[in-house]
C-alpha positions in Angstrom: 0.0 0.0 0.0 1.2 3.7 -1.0 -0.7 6.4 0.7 -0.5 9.7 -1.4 -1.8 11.6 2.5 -2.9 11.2 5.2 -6.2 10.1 4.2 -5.2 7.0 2.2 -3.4 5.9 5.7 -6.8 6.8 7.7 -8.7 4.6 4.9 -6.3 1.9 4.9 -5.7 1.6 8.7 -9.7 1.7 9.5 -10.4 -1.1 7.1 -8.0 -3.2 8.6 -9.4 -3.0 12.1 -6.4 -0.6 13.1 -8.2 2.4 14.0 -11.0 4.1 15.8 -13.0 7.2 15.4 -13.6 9.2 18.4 -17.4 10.8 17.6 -17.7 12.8 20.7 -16.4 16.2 21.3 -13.1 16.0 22.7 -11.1 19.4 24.2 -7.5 19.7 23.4 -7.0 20.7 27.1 -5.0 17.6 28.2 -8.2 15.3 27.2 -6.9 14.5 23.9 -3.5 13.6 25.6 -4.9 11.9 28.2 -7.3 9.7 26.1 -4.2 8.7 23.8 -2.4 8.0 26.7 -4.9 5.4 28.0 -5.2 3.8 24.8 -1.3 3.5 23.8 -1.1 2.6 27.3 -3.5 -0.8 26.5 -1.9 -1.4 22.9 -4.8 0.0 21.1 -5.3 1.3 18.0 -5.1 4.6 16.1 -7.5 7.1 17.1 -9.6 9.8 14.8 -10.7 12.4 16.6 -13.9 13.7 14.7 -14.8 16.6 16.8 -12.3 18.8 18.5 -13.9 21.4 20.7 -12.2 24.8 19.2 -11.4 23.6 15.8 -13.2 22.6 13.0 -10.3 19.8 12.1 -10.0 16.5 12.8 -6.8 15.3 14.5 -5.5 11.6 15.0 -3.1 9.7 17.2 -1.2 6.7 18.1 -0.7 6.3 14.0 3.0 4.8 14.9 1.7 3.2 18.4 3.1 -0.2 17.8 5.6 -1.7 15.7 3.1 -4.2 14.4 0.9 -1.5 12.8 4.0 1.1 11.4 5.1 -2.4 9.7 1.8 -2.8 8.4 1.7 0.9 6.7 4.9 0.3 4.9 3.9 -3.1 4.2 4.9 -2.2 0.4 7.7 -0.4 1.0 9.8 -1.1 4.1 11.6 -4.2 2.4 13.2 -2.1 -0.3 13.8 0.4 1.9 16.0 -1.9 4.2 17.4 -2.8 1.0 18.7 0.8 0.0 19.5 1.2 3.3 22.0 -1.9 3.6 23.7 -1.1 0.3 23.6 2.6 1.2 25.8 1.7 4.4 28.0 -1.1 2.6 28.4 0.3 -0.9 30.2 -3.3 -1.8 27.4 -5.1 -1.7 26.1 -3.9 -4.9 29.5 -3.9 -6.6 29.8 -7.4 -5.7 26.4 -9.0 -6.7 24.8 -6.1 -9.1 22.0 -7.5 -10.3 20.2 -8.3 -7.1 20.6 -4.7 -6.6 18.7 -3.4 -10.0 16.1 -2.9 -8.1 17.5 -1.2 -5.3 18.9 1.3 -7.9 15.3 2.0 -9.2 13.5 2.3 -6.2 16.8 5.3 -5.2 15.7 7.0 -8.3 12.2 6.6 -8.1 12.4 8.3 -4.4 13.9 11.8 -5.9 11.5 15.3 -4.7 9.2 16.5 -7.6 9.0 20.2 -8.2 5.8 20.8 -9.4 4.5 24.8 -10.2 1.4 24.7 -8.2 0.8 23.6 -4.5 -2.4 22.5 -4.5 -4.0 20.9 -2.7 -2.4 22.3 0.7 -2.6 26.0 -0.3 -6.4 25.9 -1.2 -7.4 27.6 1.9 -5.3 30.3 4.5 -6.1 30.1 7.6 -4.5 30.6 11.3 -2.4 29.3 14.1 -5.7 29.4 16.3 -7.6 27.8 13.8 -5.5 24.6 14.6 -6.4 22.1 17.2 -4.2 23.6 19.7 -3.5 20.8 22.1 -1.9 20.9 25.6 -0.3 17.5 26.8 0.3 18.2 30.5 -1.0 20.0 33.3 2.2 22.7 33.6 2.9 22.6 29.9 3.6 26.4 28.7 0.9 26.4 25.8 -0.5 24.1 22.8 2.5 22.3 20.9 3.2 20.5 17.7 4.5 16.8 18.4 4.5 15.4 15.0 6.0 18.4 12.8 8.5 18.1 9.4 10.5 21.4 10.1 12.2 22.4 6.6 14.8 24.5 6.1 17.4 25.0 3.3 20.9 25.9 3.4 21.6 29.7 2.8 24.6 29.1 0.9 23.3 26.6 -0.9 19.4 26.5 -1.3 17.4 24.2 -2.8 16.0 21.0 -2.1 18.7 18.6 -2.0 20.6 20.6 0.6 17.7 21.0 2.7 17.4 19.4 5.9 14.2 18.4 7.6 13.7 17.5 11.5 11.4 17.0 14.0 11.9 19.8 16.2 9.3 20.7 18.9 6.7 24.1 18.4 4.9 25.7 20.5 2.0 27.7 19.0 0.7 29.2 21.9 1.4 30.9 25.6 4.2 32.1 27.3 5.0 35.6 25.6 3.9 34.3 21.8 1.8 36.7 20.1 -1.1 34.3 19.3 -1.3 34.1 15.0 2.1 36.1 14.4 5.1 34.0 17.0 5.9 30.8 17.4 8.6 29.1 18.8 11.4 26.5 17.6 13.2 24.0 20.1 16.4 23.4 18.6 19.7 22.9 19.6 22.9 24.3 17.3 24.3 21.2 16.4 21.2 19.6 14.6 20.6 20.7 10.8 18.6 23.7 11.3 20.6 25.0 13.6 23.6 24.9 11.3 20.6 26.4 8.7 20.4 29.2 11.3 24.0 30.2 12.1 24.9 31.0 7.9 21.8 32.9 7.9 22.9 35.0 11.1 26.1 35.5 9.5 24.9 36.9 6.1 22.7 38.7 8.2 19.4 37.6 6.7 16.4 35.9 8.2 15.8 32.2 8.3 13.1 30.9 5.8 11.4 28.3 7.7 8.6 25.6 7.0 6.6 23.8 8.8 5.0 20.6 7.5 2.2 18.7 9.6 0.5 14.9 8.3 0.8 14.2 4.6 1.7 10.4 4.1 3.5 9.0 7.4 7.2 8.2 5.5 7.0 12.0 6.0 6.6 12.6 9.1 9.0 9.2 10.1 11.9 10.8 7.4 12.0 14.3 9.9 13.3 11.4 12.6 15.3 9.0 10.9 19.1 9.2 11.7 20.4 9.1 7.8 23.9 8.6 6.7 25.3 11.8 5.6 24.8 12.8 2.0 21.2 10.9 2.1 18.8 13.7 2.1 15.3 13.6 4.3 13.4 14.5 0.9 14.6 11.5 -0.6 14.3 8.8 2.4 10.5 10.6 2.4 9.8 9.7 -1.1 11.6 5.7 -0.5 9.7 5.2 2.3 6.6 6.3 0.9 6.9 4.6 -2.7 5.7 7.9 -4.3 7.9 11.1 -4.7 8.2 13.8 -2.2 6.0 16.6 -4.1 6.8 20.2 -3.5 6.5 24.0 -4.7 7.5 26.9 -3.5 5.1 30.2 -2.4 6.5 33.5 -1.7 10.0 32.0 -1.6 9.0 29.1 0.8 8.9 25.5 0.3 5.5 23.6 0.3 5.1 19.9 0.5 2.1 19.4 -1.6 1.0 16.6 0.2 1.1 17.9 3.3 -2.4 18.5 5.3 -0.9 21.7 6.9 2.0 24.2 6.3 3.3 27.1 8.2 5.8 29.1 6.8 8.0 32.1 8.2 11.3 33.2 9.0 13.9 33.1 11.9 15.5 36.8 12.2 19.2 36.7 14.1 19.4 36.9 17.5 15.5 36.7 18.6 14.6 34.2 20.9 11.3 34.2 23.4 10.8 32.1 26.5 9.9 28.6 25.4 8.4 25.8 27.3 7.9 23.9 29.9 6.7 20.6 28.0 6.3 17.2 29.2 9.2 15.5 27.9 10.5 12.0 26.9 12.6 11.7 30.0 9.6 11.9 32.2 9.5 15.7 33.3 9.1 18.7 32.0 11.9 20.4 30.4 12.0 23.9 31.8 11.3 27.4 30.6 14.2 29.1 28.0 15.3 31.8 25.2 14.4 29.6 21.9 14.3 30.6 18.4 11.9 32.6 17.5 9.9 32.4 14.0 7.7 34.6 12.5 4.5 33.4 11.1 4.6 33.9 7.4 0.8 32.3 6.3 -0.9 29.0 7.8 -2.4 27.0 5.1 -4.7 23.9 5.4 -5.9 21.1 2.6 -9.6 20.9 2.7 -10.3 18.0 5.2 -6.7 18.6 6.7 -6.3 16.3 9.6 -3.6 17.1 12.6 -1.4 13.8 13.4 -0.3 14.5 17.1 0.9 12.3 20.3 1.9 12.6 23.4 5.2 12.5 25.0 6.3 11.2 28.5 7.9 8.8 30.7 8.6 5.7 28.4 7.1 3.2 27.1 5.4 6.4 24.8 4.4 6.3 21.1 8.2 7.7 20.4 9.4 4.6 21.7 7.2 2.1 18.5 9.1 5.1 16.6 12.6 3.9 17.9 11.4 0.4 17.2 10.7 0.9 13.8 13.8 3.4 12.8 15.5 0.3 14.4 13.9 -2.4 11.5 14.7 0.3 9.0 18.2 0.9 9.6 19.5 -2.7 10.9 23.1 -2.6 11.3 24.1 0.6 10.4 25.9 1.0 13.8 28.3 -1.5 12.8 29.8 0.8 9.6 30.1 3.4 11.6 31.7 2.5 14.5 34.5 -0.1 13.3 34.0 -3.1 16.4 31.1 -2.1 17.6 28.6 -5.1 17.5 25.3 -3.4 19.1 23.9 -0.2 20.8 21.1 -0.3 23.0 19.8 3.1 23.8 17.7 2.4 27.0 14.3 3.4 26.2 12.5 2.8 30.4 15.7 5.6 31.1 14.7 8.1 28.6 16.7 7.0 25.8 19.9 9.4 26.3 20.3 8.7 29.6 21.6 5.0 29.4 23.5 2.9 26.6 24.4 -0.4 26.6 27.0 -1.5 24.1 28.5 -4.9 23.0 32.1 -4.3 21.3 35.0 -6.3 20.3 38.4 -7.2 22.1 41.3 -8.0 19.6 44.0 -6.0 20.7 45.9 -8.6 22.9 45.0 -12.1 22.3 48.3 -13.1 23.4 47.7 -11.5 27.0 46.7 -14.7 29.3 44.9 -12.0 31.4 41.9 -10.3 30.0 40.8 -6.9 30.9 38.9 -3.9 28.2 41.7 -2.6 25.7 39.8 -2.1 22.7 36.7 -1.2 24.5 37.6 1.9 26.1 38.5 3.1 22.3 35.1 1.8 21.2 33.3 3.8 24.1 35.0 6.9 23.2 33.4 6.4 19.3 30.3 6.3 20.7 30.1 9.1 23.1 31.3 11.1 20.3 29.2 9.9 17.3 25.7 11.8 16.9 22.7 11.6 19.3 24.9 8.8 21.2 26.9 11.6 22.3 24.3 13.0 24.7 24.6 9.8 26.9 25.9 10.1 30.4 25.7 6.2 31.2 27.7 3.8 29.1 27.9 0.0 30.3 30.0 -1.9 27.3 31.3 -5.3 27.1 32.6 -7.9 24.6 31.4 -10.9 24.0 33.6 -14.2 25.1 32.5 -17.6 26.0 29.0 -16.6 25.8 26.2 -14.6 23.2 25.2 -11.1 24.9 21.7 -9.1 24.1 21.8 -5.6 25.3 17.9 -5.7 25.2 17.9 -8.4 27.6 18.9 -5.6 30.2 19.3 -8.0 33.5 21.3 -10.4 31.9 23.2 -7.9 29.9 24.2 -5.8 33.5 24.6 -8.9 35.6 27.1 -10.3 33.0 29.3 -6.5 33.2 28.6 -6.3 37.5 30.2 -10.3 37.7 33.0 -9.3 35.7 34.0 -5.1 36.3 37.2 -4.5 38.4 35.6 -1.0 40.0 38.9 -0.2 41.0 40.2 -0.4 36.9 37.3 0.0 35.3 35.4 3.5 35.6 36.1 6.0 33.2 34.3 9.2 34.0 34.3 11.8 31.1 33.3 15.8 33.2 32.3 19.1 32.6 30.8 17.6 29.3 27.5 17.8 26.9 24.8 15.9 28.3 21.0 16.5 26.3 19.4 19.7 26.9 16.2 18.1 28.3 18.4 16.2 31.3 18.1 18.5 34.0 20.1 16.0 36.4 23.1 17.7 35.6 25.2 21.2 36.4 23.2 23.4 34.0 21.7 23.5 30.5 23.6 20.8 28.3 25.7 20.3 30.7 27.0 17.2 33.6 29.0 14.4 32.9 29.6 11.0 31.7 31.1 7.6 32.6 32.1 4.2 31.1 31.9 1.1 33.3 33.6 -0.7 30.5 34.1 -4.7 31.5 36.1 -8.0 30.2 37.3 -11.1 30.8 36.8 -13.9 33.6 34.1 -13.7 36.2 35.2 -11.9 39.2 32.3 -11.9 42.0 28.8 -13.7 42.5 26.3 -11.2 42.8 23.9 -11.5 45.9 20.8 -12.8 45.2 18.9 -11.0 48.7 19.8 -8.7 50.4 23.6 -8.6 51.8 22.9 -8.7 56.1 26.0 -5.8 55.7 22.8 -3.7 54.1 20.5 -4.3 56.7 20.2 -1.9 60.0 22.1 0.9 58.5 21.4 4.1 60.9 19.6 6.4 58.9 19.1 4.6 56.2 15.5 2.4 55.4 14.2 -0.7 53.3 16.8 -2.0 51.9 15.6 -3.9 48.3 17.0 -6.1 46.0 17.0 -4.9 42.3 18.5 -8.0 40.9 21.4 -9.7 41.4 24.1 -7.2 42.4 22.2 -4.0 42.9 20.3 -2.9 46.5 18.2 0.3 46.4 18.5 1.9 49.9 16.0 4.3 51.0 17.6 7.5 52.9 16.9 11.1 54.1 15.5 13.9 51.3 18.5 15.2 49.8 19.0 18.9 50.9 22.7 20.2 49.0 25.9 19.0 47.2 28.1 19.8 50.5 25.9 18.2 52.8 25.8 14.8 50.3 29.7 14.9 50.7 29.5 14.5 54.5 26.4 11.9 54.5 28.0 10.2 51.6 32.0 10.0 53.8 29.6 9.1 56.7 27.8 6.4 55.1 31.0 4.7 52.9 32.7 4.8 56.3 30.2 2.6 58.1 30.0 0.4 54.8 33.4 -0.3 55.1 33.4 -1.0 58.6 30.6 -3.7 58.6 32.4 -6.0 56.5 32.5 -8.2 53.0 30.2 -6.5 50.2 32.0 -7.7 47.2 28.9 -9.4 46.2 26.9 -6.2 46.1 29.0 -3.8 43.5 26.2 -1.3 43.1 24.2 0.4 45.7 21.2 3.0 44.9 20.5 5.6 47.3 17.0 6.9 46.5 13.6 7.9 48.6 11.8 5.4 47.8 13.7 2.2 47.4 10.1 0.2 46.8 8.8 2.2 44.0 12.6 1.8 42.5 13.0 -1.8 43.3 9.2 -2.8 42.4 10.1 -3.5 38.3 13.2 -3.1 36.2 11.3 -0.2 34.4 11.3 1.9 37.7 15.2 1.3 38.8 16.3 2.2 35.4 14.4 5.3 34.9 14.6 6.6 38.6 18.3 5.7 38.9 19.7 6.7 35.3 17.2 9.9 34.9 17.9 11.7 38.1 21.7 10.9 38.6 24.6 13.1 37.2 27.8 10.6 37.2 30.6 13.7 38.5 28.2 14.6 41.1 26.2 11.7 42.0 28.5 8.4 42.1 30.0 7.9 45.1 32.6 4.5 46.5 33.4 2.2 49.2 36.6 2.6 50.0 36.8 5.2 46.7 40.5 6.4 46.2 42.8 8.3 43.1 45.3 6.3 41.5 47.1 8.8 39.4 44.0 10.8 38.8 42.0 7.3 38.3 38.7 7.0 40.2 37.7 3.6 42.0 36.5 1.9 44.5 34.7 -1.3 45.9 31.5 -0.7 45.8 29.4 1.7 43.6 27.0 4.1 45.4 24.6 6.1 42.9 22.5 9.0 44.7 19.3 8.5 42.7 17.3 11.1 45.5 15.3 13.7 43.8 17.8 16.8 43.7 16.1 20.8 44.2 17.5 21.7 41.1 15.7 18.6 38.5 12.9 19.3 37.1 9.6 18.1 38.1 8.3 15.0 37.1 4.5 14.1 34.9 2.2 13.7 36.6 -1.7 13.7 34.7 -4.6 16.0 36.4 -6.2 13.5 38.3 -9.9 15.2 37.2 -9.0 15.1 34.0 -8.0 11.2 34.3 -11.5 10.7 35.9 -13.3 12.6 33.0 -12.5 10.8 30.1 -13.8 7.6 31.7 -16.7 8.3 30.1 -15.4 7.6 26.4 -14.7 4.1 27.5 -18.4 3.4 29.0 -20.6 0.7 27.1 -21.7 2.5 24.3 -19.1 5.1 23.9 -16.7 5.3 21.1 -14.0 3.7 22.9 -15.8 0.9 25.0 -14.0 -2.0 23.3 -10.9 -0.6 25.2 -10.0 -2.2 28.0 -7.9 0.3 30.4 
């Protein structure tokens, strides 16, 4: 199937039992969000909502909910794709058996962006921003967003479509200090494509032109995500994906995608920024209020019958996280070109994504050495804390395969095999005073904390406790001692108050630690305040401990010492307490949670959902 927009997927998806229309008035004020929350939440299906209170457009959700029904959307397209995609990151493939690759050739060239001269059907009507169905996610969320935009730009040196670049960067159409119809804002760091975009344009002193595309087919919206390899535009992946040409015009010197069901065009002018945020973010919290680019609202326009894709963003498992899934099926091994020995990346979706990484490398440096211990590792770990998105990590557990097959996605084995094996006096590499992502607030200040490798190799060193150690148990001051899983104890303490009283508790506790005797078979310890909510499923230990934890500042050791400027110790302490300075976490209106029951009642739209 090759959807042309948004409505051919709405068609397709409803006659195959994937979707639902929602044919009671719904308000964008945190019940859309909520409502798609509950259903993603029970593994349900895409939503059409047919009456938004406020708008007179439709808007769906949970399009990409599952990787089961983004498969089934590029059921006629994803195999090629994967093909192109293969040969696009091992050129030698197709020199080496060409004619299985004819195809792959033609589908590449079939994929090239259309110009056409008119941009109908998307320009038929102008409207404005508070036309839209301006939806607010969260309860403290600064105004209405866009979740699902395709924000083009082209380069001001070089314009034109094939050196445009085309991410999904969040926009806030309303609130905060926005002039409603004429401002909204762009959340974008410098380093991603636009951002690059913006900094020629400041220097030729010239305004940004920006546009923003929303729905059209879904390889659209997907391509604005998808991590391509350099010199494979966004245009071009939309058009593969899609099996049908990216289509495209221009209108008072601003791109349209044809296909699209909205666009909103305007410019970035150097140097203005408003207040942006907060928004309920994919770590869990709310990423905080500041300066953002602005962008000046051009025109709106809308496709008669335009209908707004959206979701909702939070602690994981969230739509974005099917979305990871299915970049992941697209993309395969890709990893393993770019990062010579690397075998697999695992970018811990229950922590946030950026928080946590788990990586499986090689060891073939000494294999004369009798004694094994991470060579080559420590160069691959420094590869992938400095290669893309991977580089906003502040966790990185890596190990290499030996007598035994690892899987990073099976996350207890995967630790348990690096906790049995990590010398914590050899092993800990902390990288400070570094980039961590902008919407971490665990760390010192706006993009920035720290990072650290616990990098492990060779013969089995410890057996991990299996209950709690008795050397745990009755510590003054310090409650409810739980097992994780093998190896790791979450210890309840006192609220943490500031950095310089930690230092004291933290001397005071690794003191009375060390006192009580053998821990070796307990290498981590997390201090947190509540150690049964973090012990209760993995999903809670790695999201409390890896989301609210800043390595430099956080990590702490039994018996810790300096060995020529070389951190260890015996035992790993990680204070995973809520610090003053995080920000706070999601949590839905609990009014709102109890009025959208009433969609799921017998004879409501939604009653075949079970929540």
């Amino acid at each position: 199937m090759k959807y042309r927009n948004m409505e051919d997927c709405i068609n397709d998806l409803e006659q195959h039992g994937h979707l639902i229309r929602v044919k009671e008035e719904v308000d964008p004020h945190l019940e859309m969000a909520a409502i798609h929350m509950k259903v993603h939440e029970a593994k349900g299906p895409a939503l059409l909502f047919e009456n938004v209170k406020g708008s007179k457009f439709q808007a769906v959700s949970n399009l990409f909910g599952t990787l089961e029904r983004s498969k089934f959307m590029f059921r006629g397209t994803l195999e090629g794709v994967q093909r192109v995609m293969a040969v696009r990151d091992d050129p030698m493939k197709a020199l080496k058996t060409p004619f299985q690759h004819i195809s792959t050739g033609l589908a590449a060239w079939q994929a090239l962006p259309k110009q056409k001269s008119i941009s109908l059907p998307v320009t038929a009507q102008e409207i404005q921003i508070s036309d839209l169905p301006l939806i607010k996610h969260w309860p403290m969320d600064g105004g209405a967003f866009v979740t699902l935009p395709q924000v083009y730009s082209e380069d001001p040196d070089k314009p034109g479509i094939m050196n445009s670049n085309l991410g999904m960067y969040r926009v806030q159409l309303s609130g905060n200090d926005y002039e409603l119809n004429k401002e909204i804002g762009l959340h974008y760091q410098i380093h991603r494509g636009i951002g690059i975009h913006q900094a020629k344009a400041v220097k030729k002193g010239e305004p940004l032109k920006v546009s923003i595309f929303i729905g059209g087919p879904p390889a659209h919206t997907l391509s604005a995500v998808m991590p391509l390899p350099e010199g494979l535009s966004e245009m071009t992946f939309a058009g593969l994906l899609a099996g049908r040409r990216f289509r495209y015009s221009y209108k008072d010197g601003y791109c349209i995608s044809n296909d699209a069901d909205f666009v909103i065009t305007g410019d970035i002018y150097p140097d203005e920024t408003k207040p942006e945020g907060p928004f309920g973010d994919h770590l869990g919290y709310y990423s905080l209020t500041h300066p953002f680019p602005l962008m000046r609202v051009h025109k709106v326009y809308a496709k008669p019958n335009a209908i707004w894709p959206f979701t909702v963003v939070g602690r994981p498992p969230q739509e974005d996280t099917a979305f990871g899934d299915l970049i992941h099926e697209i993309t395969g091994d890709a990893i393993k070109q770019e990062i010579p020995g690397v075998k697999e990346v695992h970018a811990v979706d229950a922590a946030g994504v950026h928080p946590l990484l788990f990586a499986i490398g090689s060891e073939r440096y000494t294999p004369y050495q009798t004694v094994k211990q991470p060579t080559e590792l420590l160069t691959i770990a420094s590869r992938i804390l400095g290669t893309g998105q991977l580089s906003l990590a502040k966790y990185l557990f890596i190990t290499a395969e030996d007598q035994q097959p690892l899987d990073t996605h099976r996350e207890v084995e995967f630790l348990t095999y690096i906790l049995e094996r990590m010398d914590l006096q050899r092993d800990i590499h902390f990288h400070t005073n570094t980039t961590i992502d902008t919407l971490d607030y665990s760390g010192t200040g706006l993009n920035s904390g720290s990072k650290v490798v616990f990098a492990a190799y060779g013969d089995k060193k410890r057996e991990l406790c299996l209950e709690v150690p008795e050397t745990l148990k009755d510590i003054r001051g310090y409650d409810n001692p739980q097992l994780v899983m093998p190896g790791i104890v979450a210890v309840q303490g006192a609220p943490f108050t500031s950095y310089a009283d930690t230092e004291q508790e933290m001397k005071a506790l690794t003191d009375m630690l060390k006192e009580k005797g053998d821990l070796s078979s307990c290498p981590m310890i997390v201090l947190c305040d509540d150690s049964s909510f973090l012990s209760a499923n993995l999903s809670n230990f790695l999201w409390a401990t890896f989301t609210r934890s800043n390595p430099s500042h956080d990590m702490y050791g039994v018996n810790s010492n300096y060995n020529y400027k070389h951190w260890g110790c015996d035992q790993i302490i990680i204070d995973a307490r809520v610090k003053p300075h995080q920000a706070p976490p999601l949590i839905p209106d609990p009014s709102v949670e109890k009025g959208i029951e009433r969609f799921f009642v017998q004879g409501a739209s939604l009653s075949s959902i079970k929540i």
